[in-house]
PDB file of N, CA, C and O in Angstrom, chain B, residues numbered from 101:
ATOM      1  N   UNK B 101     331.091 -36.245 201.524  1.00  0.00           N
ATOM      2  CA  UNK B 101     332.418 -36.805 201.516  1.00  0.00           C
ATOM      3  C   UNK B 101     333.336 -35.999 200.594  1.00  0.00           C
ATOM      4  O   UNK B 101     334.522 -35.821 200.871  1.00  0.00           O
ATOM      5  N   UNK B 102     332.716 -35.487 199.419  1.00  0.00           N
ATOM      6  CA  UNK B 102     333.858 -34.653 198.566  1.00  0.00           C
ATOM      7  C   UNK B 102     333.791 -33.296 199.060  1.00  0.00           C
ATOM      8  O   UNK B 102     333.842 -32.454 198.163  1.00  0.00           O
ATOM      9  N   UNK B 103     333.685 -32.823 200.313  1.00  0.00           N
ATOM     10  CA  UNK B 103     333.575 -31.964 200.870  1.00  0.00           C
ATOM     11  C   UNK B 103     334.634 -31.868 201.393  1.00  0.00           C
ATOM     12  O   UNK B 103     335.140 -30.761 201.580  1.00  0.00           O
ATOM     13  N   UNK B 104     335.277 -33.095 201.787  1.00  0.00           N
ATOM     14  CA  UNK B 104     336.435 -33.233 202.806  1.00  0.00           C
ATOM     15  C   UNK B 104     337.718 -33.523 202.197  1.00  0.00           C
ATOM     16  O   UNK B 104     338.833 -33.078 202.468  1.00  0.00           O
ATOM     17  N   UNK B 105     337.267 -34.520 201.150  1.00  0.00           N
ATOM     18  CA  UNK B 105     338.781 -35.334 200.516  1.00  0.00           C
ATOM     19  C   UNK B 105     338.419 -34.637 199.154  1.00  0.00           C
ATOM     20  O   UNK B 105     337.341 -34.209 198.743  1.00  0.00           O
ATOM     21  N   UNK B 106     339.928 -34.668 198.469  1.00  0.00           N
ATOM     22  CA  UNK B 106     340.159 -34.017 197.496  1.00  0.00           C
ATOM     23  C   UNK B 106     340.390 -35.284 196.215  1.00  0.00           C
ATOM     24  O   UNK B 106     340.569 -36.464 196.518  1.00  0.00           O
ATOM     25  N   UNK B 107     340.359 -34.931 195.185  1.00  0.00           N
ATOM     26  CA  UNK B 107     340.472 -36.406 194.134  1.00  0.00           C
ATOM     27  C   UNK B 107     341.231 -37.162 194.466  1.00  0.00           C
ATOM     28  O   UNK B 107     341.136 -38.388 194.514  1.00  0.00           O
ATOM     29  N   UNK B 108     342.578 -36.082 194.892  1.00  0.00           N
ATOM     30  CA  UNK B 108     343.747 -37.044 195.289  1.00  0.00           C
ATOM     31  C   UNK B 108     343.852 -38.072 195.872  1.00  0.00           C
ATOM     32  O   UNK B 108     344.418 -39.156 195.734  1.00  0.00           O
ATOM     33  N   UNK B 109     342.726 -37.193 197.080  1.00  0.00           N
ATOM     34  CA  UNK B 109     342.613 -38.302 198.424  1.00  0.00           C
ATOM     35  C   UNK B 109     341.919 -39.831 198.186  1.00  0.00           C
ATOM     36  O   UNK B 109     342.243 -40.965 198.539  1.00  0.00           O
ATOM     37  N   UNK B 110     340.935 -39.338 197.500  1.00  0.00           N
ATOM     38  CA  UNK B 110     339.922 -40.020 196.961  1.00  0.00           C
ATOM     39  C   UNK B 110     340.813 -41.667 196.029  1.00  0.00           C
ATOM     40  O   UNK B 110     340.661 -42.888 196.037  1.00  0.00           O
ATOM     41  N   UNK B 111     341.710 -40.653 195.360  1.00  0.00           N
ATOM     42  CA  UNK B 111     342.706 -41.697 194.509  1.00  0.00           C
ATOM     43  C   UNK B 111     343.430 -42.835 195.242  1.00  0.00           C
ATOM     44  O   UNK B 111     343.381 -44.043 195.010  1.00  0.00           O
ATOM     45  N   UNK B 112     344.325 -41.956 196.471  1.00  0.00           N
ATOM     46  CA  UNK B 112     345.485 -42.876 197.453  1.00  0.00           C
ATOM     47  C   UNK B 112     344.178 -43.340 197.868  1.00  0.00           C
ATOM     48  O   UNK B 112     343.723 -43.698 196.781  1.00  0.00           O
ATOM     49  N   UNK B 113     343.336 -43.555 198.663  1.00  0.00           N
ATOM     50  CA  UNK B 113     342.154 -44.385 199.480  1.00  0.00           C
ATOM     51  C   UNK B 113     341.628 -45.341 198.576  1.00  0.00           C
ATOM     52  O   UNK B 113     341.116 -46.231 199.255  1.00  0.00           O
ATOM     53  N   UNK B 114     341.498 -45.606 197.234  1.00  0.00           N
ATOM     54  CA  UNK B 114     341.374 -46.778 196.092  1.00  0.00           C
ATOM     55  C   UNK B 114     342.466 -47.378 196.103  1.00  0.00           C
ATOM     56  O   UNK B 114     342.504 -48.522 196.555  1.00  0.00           O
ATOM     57  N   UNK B 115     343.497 -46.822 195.662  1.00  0.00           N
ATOM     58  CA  UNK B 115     344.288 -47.542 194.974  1.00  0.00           C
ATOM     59  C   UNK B 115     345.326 -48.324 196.668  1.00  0.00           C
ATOM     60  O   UNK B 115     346.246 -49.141 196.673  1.00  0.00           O
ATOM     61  N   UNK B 116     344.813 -47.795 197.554  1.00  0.00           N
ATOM     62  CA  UNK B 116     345.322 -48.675 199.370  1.00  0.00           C
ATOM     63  C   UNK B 116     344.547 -49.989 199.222  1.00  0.00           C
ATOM     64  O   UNK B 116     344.901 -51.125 199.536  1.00  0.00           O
ATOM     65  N   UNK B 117     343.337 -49.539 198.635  1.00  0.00           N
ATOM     66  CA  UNK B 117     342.190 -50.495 198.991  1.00  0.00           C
ATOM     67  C   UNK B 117     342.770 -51.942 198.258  1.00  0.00           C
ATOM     68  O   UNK B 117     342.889 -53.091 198.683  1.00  0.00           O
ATOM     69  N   UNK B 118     343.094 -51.235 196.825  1.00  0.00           N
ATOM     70  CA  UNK B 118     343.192 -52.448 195.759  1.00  0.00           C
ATOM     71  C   UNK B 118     344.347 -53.277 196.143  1.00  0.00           C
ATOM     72  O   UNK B 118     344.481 -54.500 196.180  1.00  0.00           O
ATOM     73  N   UNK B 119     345.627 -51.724 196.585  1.00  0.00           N
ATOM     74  CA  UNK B 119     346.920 -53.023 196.941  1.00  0.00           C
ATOM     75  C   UNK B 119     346.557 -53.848 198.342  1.00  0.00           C
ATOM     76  O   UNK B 119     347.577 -54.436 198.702  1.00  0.00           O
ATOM     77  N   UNK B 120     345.820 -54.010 198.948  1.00  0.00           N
ATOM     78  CA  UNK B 120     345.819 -54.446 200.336  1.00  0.00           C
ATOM     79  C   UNK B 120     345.040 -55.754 199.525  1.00  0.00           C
ATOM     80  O   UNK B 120     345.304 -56.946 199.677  1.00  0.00           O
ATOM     81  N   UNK B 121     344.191 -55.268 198.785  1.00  0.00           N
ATOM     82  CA  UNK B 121     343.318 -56.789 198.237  1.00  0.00           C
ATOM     83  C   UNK B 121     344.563 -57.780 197.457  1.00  0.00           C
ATOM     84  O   UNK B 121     344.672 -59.006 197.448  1.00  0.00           O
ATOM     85  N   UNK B 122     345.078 -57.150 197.081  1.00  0.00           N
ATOM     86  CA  UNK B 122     345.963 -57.740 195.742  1.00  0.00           C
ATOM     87  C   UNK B 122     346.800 -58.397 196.887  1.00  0.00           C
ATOM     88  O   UNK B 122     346.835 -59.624 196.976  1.00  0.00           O
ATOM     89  N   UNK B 123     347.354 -57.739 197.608  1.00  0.00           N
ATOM     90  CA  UNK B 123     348.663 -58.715 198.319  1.00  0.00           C
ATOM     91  C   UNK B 123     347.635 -60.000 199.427  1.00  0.00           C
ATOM     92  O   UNK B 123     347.928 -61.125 199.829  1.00  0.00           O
ATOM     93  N   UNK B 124     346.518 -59.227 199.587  1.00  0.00           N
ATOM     94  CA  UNK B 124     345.666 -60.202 200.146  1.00  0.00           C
ATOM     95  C   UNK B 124     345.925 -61.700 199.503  1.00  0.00           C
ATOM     96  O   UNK B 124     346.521 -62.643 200.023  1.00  0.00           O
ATOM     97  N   UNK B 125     345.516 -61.651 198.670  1.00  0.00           N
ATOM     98  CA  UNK B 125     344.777 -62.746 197.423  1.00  0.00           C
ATOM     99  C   UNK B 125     346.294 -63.403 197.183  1.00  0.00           C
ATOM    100  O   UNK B 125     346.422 -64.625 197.260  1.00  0.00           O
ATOM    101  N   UNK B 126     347.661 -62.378 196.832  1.00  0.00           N
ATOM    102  CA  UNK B 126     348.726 -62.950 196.092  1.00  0.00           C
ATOM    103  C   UNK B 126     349.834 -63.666 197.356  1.00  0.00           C
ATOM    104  O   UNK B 126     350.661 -64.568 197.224  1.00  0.00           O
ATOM    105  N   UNK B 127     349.494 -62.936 198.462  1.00  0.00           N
ATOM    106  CA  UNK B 127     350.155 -63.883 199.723  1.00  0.00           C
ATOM    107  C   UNK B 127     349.382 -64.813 200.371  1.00  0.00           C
ATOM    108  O   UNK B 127     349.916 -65.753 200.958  1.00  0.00           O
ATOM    109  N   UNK B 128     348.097 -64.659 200.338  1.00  0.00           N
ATOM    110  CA  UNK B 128     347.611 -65.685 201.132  1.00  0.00           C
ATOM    111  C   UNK B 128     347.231 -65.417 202.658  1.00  0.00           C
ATOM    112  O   UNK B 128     347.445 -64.206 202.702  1.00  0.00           O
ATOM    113  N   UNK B 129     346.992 -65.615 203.375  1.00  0.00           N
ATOM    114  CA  UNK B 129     346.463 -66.039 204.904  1.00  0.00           C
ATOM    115  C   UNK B 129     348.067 -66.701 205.193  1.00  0.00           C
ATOM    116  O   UNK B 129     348.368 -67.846 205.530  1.00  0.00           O
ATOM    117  N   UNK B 130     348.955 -65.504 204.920  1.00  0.00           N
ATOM    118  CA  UNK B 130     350.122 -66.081 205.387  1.00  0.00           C
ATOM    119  C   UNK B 130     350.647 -65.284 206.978  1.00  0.00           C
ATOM    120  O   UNK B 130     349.643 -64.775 207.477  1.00  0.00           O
ATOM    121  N   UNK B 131     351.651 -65.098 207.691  1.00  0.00           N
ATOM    122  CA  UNK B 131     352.213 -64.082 208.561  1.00  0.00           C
ATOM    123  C   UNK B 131     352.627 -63.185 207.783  1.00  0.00           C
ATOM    124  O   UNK B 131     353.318 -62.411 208.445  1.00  0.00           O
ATOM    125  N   UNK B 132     352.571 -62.870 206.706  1.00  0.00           N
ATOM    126  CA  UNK B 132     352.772 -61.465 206.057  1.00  0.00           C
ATOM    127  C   UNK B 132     351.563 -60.905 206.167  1.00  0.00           C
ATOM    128  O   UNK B 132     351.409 -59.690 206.047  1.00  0.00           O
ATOM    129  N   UNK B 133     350.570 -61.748 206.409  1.00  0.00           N
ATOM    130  CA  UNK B 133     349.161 -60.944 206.543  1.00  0.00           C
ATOM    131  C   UNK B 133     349.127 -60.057 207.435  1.00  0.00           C
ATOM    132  O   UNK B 133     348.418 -59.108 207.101  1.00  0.00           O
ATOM    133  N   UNK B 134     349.790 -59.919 208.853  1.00  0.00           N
ATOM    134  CA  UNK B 134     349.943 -58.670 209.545  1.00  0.00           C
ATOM    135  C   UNK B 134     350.719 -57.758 209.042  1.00  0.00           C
ATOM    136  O   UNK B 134     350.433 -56.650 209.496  1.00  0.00           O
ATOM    137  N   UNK B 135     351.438 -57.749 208.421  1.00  0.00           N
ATOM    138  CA  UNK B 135     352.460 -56.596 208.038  1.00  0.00           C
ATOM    139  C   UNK B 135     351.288 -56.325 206.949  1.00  0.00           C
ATOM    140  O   UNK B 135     350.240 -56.236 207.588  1.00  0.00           O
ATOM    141  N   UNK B 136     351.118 -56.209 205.990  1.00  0.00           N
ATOM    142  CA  UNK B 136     349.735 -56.128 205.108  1.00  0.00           C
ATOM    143  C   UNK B 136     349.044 -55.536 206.062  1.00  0.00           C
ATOM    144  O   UNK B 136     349.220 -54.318 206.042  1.00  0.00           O
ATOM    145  N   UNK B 137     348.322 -55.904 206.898  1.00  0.00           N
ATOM    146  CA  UNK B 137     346.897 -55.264 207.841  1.00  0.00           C
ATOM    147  C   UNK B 137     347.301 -54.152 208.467  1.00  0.00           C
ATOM    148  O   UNK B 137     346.621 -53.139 208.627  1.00  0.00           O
ATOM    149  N   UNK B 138     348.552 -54.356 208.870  1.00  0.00           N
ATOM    150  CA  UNK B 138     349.557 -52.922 209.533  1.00  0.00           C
ATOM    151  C   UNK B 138     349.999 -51.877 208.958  1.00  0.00           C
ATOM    152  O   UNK B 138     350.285 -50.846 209.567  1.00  0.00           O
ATOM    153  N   UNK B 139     350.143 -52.099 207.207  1.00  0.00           N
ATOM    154  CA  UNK B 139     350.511 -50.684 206.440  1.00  0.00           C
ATOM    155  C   UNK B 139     349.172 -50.077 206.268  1.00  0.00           C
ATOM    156  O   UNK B 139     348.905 -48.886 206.430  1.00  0.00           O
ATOM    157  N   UNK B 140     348.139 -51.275 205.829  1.00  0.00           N
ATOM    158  CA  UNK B 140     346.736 -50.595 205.492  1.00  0.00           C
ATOM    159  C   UNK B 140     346.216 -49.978 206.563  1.00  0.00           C
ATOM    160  O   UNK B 140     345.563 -48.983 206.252  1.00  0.00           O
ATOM    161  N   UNK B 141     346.290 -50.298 208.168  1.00  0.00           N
ATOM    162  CA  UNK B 141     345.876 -49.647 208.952  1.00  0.00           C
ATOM    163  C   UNK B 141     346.622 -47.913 209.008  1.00  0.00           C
ATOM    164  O   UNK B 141     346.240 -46.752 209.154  1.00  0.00           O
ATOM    165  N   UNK B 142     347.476 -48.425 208.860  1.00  0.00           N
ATOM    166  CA  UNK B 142     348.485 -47.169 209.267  1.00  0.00           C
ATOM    167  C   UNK B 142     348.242 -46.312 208.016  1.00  0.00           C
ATOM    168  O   UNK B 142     348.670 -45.166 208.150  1.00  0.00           O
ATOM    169  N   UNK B 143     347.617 -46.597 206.735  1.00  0.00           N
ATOM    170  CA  UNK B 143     346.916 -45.539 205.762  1.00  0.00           C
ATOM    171  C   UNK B 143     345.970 -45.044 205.943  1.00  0.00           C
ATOM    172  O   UNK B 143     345.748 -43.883 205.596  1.00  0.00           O
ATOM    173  N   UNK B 144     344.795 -46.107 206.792  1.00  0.00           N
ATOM    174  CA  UNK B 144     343.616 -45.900 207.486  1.00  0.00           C
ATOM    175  C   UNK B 144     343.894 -44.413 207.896  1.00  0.00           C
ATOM    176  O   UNK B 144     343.571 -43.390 207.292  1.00  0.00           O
ATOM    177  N   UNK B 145     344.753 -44.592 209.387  1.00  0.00           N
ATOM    178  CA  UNK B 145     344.979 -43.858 209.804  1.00  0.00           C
ATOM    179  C   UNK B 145     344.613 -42.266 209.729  1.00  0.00           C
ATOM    180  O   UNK B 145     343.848 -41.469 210.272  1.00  0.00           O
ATOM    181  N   UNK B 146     345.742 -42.293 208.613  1.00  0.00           N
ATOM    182  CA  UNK B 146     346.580 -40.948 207.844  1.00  0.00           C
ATOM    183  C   UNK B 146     344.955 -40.263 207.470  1.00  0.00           C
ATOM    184  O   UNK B 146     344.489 -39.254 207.998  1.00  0.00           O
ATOM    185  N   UNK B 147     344.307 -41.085 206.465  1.00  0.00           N
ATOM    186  CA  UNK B 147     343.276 -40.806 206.188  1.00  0.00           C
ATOM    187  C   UNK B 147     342.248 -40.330 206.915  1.00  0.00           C
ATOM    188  O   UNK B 147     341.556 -39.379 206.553  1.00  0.00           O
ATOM    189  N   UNK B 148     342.099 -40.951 207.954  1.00  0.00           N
ATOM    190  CA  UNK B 148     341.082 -40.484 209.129  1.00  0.00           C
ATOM    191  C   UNK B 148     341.539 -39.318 209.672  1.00  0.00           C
ATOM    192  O   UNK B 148     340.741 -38.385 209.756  1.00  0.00           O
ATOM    193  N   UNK B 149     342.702 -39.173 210.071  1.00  0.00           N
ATOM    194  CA  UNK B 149     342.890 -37.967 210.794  1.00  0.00           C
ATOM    195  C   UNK B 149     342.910 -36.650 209.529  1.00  0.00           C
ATOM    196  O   UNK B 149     342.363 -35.560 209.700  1.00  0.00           O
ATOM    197  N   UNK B 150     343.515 -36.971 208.522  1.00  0.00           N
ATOM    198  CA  UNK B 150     343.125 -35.618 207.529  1.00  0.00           C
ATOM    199  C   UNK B 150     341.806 -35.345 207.780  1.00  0.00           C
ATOM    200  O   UNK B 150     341.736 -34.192 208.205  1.00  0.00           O
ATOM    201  N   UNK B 151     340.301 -36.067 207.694  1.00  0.00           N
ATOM    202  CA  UNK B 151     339.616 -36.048 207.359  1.00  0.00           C
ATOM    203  C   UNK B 151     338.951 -35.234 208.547  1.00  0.00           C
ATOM    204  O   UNK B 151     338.188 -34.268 208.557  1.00  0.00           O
ATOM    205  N   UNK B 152     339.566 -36.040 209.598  1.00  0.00           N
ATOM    206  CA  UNK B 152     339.473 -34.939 210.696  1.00  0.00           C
ATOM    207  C   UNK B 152     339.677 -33.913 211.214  1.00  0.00           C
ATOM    208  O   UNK B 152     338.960 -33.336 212.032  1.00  0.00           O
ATOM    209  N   UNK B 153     341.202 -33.421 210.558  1.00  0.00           N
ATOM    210  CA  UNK B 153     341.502 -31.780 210.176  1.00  0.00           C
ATOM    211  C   UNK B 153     340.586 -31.257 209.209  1.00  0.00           C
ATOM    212  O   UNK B 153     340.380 -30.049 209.089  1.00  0.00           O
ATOM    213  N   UNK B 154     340.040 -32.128 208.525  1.00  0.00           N
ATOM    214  CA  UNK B 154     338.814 -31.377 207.509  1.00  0.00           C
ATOM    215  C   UNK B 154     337.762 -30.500 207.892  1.00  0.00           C
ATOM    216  O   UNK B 154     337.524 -29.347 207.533  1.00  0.00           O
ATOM    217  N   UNK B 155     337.163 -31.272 208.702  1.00  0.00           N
ATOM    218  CA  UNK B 155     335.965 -30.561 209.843  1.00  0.00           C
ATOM    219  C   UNK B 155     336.711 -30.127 210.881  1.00  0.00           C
ATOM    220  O   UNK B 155     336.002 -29.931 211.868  1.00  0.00           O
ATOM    221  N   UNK B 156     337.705 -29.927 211.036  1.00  0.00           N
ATOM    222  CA  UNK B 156     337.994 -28.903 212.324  1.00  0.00           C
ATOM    223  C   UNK B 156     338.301 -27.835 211.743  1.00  0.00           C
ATOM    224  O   UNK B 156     338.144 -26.720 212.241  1.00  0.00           O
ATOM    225  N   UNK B 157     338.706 -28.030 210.787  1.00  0.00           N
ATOM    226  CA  UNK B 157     338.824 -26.955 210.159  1.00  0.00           C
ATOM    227  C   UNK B 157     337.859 -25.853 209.143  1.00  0.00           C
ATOM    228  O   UNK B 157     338.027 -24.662 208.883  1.00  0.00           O
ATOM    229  N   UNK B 158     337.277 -26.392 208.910  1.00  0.00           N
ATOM    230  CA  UNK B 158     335.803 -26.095 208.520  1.00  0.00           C
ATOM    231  C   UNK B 158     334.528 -25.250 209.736  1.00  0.00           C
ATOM    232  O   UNK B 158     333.678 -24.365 209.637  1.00  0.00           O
ATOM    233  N   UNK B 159     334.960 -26.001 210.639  1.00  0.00           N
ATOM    234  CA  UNK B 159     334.546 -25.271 212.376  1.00  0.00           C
ATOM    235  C   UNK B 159     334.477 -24.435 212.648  1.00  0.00           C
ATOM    236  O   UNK B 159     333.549 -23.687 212.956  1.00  0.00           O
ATOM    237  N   UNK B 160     336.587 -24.313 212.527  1.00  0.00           N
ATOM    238  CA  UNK B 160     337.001 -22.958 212.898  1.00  0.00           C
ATOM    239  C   UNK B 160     336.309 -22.004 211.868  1.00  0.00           C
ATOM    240  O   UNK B 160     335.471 -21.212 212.299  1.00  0.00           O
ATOM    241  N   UNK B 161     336.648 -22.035 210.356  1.00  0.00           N
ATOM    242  CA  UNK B 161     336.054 -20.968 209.967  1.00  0.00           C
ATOM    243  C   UNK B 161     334.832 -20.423 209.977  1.00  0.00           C
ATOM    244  O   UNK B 161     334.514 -19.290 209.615  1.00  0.00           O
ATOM    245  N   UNK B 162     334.137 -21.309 210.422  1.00  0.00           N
ATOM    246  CA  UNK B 162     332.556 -20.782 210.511  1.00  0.00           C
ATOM    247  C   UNK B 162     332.548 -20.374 212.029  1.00  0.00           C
ATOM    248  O   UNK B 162     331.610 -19.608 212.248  1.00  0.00           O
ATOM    249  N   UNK B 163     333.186 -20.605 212.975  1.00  0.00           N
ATOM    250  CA  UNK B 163     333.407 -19.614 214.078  1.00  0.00           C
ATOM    251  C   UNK B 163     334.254 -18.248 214.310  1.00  0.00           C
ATOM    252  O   UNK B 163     334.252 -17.472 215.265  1.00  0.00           O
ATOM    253  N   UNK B 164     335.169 -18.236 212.773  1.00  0.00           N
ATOM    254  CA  UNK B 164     335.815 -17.187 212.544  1.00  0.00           C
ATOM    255  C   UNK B 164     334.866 -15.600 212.058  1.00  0.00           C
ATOM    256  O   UNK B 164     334.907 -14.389 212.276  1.00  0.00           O
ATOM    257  N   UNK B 165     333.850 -16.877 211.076  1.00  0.00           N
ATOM    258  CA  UNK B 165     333.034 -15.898 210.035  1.00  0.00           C
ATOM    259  C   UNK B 165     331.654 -15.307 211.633  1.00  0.00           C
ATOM    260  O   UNK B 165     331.144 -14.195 211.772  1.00  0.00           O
ATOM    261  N   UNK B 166     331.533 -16.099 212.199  1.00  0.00           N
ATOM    262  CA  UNK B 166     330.621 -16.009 213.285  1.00  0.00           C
ATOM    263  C   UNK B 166     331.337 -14.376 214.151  1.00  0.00           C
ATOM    264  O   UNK B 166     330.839 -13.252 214.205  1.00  0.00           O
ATOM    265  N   UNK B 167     332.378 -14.796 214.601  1.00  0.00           N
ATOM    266  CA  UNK B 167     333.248 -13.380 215.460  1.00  0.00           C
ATOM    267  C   UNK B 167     333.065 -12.276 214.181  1.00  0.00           C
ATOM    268  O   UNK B 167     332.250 -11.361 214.303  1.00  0.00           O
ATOM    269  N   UNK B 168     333.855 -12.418 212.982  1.00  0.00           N
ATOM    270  CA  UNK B 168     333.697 -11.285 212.379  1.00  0.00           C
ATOM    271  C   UNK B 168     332.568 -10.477 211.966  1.00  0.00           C
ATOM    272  O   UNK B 168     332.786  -9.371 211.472  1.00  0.00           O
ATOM    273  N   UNK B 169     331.022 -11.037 212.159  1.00  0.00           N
ATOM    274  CA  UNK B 169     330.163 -10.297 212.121  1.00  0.00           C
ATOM    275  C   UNK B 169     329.988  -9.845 213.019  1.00  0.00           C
ATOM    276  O   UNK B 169     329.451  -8.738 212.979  1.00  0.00           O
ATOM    277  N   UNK B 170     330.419 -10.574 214.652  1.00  0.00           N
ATOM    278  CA  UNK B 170     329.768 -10.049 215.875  1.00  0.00           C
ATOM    279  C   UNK B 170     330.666  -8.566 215.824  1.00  0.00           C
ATOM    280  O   UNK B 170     330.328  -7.441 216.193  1.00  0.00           O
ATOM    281  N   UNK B 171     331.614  -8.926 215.369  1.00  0.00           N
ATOM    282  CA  UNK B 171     332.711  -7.282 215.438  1.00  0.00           C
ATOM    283  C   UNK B 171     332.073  -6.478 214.866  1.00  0.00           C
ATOM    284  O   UNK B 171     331.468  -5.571 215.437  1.00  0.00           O
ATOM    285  N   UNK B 172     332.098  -6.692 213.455  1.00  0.00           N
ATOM    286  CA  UNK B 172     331.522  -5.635 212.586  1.00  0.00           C
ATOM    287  C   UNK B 172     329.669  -5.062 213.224  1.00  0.00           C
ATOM    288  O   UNK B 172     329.498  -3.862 213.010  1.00  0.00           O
ATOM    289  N   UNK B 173     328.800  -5.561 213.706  1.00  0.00           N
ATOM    290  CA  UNK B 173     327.523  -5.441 214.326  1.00  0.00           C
ATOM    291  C   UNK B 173     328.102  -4.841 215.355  1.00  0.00           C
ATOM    292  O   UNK B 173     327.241  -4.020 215.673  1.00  0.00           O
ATOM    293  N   UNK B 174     329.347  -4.649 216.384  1.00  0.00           N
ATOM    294  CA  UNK B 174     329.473  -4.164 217.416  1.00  0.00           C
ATOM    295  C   UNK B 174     329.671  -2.581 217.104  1.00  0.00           C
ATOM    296  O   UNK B 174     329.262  -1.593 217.714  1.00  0.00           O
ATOM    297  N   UNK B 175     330.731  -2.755 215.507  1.00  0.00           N
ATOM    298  CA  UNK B 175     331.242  -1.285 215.411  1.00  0.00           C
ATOM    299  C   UNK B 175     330.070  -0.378 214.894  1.00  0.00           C
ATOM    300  O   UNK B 175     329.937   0.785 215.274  1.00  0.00           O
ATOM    301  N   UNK B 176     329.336  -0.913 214.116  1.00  0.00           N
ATOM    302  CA  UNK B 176     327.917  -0.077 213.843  1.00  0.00           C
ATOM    303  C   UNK B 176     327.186   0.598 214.653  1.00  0.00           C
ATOM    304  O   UNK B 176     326.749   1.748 214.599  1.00  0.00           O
ATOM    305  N   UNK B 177     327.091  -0.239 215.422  1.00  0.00           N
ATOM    306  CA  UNK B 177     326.178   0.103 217.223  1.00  0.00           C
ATOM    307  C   UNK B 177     326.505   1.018 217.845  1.00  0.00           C
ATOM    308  O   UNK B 177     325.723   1.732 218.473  1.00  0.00           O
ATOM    309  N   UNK B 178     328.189   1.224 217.762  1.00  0.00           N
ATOM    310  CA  UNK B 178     328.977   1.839 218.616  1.00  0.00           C
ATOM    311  C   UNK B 178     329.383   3.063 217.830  1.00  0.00           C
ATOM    312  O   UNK B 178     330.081   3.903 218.396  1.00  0.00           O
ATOM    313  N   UNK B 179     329.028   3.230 216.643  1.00  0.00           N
ATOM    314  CA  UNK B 179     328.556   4.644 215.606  1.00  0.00           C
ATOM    315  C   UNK B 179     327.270   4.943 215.779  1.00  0.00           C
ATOM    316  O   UNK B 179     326.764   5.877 215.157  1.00  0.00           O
TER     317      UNK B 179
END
């Protein structure tokens, strides 16, 4: 996991957690409870998909580092 998210990330993803509990507890099981479930989702979100540029990105470079040897092994061959 700290492979992917950075302290920062690590930080905003606590401190979502705590305000979502806190307004939990301080509003109640009221109809503000969707607007509440709707910002936290929508942090969810944000979070998931970084996390998902994380490993795609991580992918690419190990398919980058993959081509640049096949190049370099080609130009040897071809000396």
């Amino acid at each position: 996991m700290r492979n992917y998210f950075d302290p920062a990330s690590i930080v905003v993803i606590l401190i979502t957690l705590v305000l979502f509990i806190t307004a939990l507890f301080y509003k109640g099981f009221t109809h503000d409870l969707l607007l509440e479930a709707g910002v936290f989702l929508v942090s969810v979100k944000l979070i998931l998909l970084s996390f998902r540029n994380s490993v795609f990105i991580s992918d690419l470079k190990k398919e980058l580092r993959e081509i640049k040897e096949l190049i370099k092994n080609q130009k040897v061959n071809d000396n």
